[in-house]
Structure formats: C-alpha cells, structure tokens
C-alpha positions as CSV (number, residue, x, y, z in Angstrom):
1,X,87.6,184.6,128.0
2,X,85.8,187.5,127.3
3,X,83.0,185.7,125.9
4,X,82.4,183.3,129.1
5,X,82.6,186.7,131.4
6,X,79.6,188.0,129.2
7,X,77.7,184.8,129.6
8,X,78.0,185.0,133.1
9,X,76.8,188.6,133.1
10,X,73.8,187.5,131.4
11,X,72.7,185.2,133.6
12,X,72.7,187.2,136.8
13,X,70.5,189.5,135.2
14,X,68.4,186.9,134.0
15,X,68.0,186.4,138.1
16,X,67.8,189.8,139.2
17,X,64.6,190.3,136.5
18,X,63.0,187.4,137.5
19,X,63.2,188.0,141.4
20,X,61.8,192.0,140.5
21,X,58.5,191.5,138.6
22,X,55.7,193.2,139.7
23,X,54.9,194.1,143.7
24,X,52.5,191.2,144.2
25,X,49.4,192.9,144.2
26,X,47.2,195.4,142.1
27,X,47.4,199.4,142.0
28,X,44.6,200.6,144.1
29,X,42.4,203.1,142.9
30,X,43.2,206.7,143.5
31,X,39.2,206.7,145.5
32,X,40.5,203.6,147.2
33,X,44.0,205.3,148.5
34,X,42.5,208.0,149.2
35,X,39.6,206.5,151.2
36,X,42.0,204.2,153.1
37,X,44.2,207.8,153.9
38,X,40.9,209.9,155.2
39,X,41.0,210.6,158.9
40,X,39.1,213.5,160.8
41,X,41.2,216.7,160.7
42,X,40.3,218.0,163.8
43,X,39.1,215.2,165.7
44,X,35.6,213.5,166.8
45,X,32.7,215.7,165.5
46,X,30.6,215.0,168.7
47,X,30.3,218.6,170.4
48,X,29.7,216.9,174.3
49,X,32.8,214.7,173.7
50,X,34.3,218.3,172.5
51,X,33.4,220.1,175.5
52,X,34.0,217.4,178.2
53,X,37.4,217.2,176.7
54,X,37.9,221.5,177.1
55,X,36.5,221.4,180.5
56,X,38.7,218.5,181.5
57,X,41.7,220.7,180.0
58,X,40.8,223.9,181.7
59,X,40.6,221.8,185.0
60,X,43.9,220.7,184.5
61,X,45.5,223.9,183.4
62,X,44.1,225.6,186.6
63,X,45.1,222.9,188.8
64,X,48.4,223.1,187.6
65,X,48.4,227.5,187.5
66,X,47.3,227.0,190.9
67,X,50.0,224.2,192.1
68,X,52.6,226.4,190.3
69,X,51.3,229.7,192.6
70,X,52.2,227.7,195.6
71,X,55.4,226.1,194.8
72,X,54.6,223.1,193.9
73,X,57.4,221.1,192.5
74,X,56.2,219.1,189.9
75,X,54.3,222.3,188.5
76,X,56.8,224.5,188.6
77,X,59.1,225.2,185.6
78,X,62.4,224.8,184.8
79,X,63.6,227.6,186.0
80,X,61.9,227.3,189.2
81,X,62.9,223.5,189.8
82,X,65.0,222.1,192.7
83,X,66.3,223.1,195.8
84,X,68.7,225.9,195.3
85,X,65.9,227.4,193.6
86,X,63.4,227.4,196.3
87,X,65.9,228.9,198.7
88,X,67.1,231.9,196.7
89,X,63.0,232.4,196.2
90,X,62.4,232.0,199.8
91,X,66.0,233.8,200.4
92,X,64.7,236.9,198.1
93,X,61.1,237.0,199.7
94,X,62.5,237.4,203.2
95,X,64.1,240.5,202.9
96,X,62.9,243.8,202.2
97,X,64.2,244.7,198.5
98,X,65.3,248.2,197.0
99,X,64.1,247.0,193.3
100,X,60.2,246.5,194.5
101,X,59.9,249.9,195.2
102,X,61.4,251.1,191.4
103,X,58.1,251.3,189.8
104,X,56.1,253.2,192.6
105,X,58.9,255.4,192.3
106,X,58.8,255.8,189.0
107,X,54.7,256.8,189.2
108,X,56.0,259.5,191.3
109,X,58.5,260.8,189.3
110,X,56.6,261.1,186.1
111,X,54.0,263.2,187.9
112,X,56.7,265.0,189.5
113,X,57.8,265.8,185.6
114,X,54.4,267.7,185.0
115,X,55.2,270.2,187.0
116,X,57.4,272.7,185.5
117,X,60.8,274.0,187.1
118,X,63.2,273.0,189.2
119,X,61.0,269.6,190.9
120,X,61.2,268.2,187.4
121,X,65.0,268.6,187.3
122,X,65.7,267.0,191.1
123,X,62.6,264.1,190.4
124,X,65.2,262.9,187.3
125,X,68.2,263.4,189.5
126,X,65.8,261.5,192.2
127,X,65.1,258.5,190.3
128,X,68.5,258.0,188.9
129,X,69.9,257.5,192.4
130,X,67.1,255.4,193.1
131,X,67.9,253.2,189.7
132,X,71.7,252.9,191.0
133,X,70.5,251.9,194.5
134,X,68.4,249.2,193.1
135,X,71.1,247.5,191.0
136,X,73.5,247.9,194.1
137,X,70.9,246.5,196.0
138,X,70.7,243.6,193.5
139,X,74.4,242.9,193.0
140,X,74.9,242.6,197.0
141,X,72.0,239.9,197.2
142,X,74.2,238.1,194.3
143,X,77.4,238.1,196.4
144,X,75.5,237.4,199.4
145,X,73.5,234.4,197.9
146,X,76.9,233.3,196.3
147,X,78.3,232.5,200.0
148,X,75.4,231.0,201.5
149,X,74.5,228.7,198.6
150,X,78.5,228.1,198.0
151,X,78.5,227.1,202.3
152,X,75.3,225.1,201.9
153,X,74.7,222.9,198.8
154,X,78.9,223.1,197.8
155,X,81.3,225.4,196.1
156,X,81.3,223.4,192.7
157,X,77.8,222.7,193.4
158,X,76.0,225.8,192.8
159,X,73.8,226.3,189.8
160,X,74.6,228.9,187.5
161,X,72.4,232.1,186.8
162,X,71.0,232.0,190.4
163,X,72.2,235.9,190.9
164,X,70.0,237.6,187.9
165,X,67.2,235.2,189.0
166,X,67.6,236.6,192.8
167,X,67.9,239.8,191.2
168,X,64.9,239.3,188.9
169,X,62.4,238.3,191.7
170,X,63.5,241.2,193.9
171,X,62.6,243.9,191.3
172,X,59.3,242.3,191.8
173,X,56.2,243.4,194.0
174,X,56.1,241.0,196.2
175,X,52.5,240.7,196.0
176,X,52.8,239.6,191.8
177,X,55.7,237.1,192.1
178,X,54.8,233.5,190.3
179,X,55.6,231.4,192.6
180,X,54.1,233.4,195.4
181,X,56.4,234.1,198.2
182,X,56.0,231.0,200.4
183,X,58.2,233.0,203.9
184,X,57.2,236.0,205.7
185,X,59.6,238.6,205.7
186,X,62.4,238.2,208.1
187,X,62.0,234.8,207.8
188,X,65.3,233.7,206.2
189,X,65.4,230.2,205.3
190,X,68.3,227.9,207.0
C-alpha cells in the first residue's frame, strides 16, 4: 500500500511542475523596466502650463478664503459647518463680550507695570479681576447658549463643544473673527 500512495504522490507533482514552467515571456532588461517605470517627478516641464496651473490655484484659494470670510457654507470648515454653528457665531457677534476687551487690557497693564510703586501692584490686581470676569463672562454665554440651542434645534439634539467654541469667538476682536461676524450687535438671531 505504501508503495501505490508514493506512486500517486509522484504523479501530482509531475502535474504541478508541468503547469509551473516559466512565466510565458522573457526577462526584460533592467534599461527596458526601467524605461517602461520613468515618469516626470514633478510634473509637465512646460513653465506657461506651470504658471497657468498656480494662477488657477491661487484663484481658487482666494475665492474660497474669501467665501469662507463671509460664511459661506460649502467653504467653511468643519468646525464652522451647519446650523447650530452659524447661530452660536451670529449668537456670540450680537452681543457685546468681556473676553474682546482682554488684550487691550492687557496693553495697558504691562505699561502700567513700568512704572514703579503702588500702580504696578493695583494694574496686576486690575487685570486679574478682569481675567476672572472674562471667563465668567464666557461660562454664562455657555449656559445661556445651552437653553436656547436645547429650546430650538432639541435637547438630545445639540452638538457637543458648542460652549468653548462660543467662548473661543468671544475672546476675539470682533473685527479679526474668521468667519466675519455676519449680525450687527444687538441683533440676536431667532
């Protein structure tokens, strides 16, 4: 038995070899692979086509810097997408925030520090308050934002992070906010 298991054995390799020789054609050249593998690096050589395609880039770079400025939804980032979005911007660009005033403040303060004596002493004490006033001023936009965005787009509805991106936009001059400020102040949205 052994002997007829061995046979067998011998021919099935005597099938796999047969069905394995060779790949069908010949080894190219290494100048051959390596010609059929060249491509430009970079691109076309042709400077025009070059600087046709930069301007066309720059075009579309502003076009979209500049649909991004005025709120333009399909320029805008993620973080700026969608409607909750737009009305905590509009929301935070309504009303007159502590935290734009911080650095201006701060200006002040560190000339205030050049002068010796007591000034430096209460400018410190000064800016301080003015720090803790700012957060304060921050964290009751957050709890104010929660309930109007909780009573218009849904409790379970609201997107999270919304408070420290109020928050961020309202330590902001108003003047240097990306997207600009599309409400005048006082003019809350609905």
């Amino acid at each position: 038995m052994a002997k007829k298991g061995a046979a067998d054995a011998a021919e099935t390799n005597e099938d796999v070899t047969e069905t394995t020789v060779g790949k069908g054609r010949p080894t190219p050249s290494r100048k051959a692979a390596q010609a059929a593998n060249a491509r430009p690096i970079v691109g076309s050589k042709d400077k025009t086509i070059a600087k046709e395609q930069r301007l066309q880039q720059a075009s579309e770079r502003e076009r979209a810097r500049i649909g991004m400025m005025n709120g333009e939804e399909r320029f805008l980032t993620v973080r700026d997408r969608g409607p909750q979005r737009r009305f905590v911007r509009d929301y935070v660009d309504a009303r007159w925030n502590i935290g734009e005033m911080l650095i201006p403040m701060m200006l002040v303060v560190l000339v205030m520090t050049f002068i010796p004596g007591i000034i430096q002493i209460v400018s410190l004490v000064v800016i301080w308050i003015f720090v803790g006033l700012a957060v304060l001023d921050a964290v009751f936009l957050g709890f104010r934002l929660k309930r109007i965005l909780a009573k218009k787009f849904g409790e379970d509805k609201v997107q999270p992070g919304f408070r420290w991106y109020a928050a961020m936009r309202a330590f902001q001059f108003r003047m240097l906010r990306a997207p600009k400020p599309q409400v005048k102040r006082g003019k809350f949205p609905n």
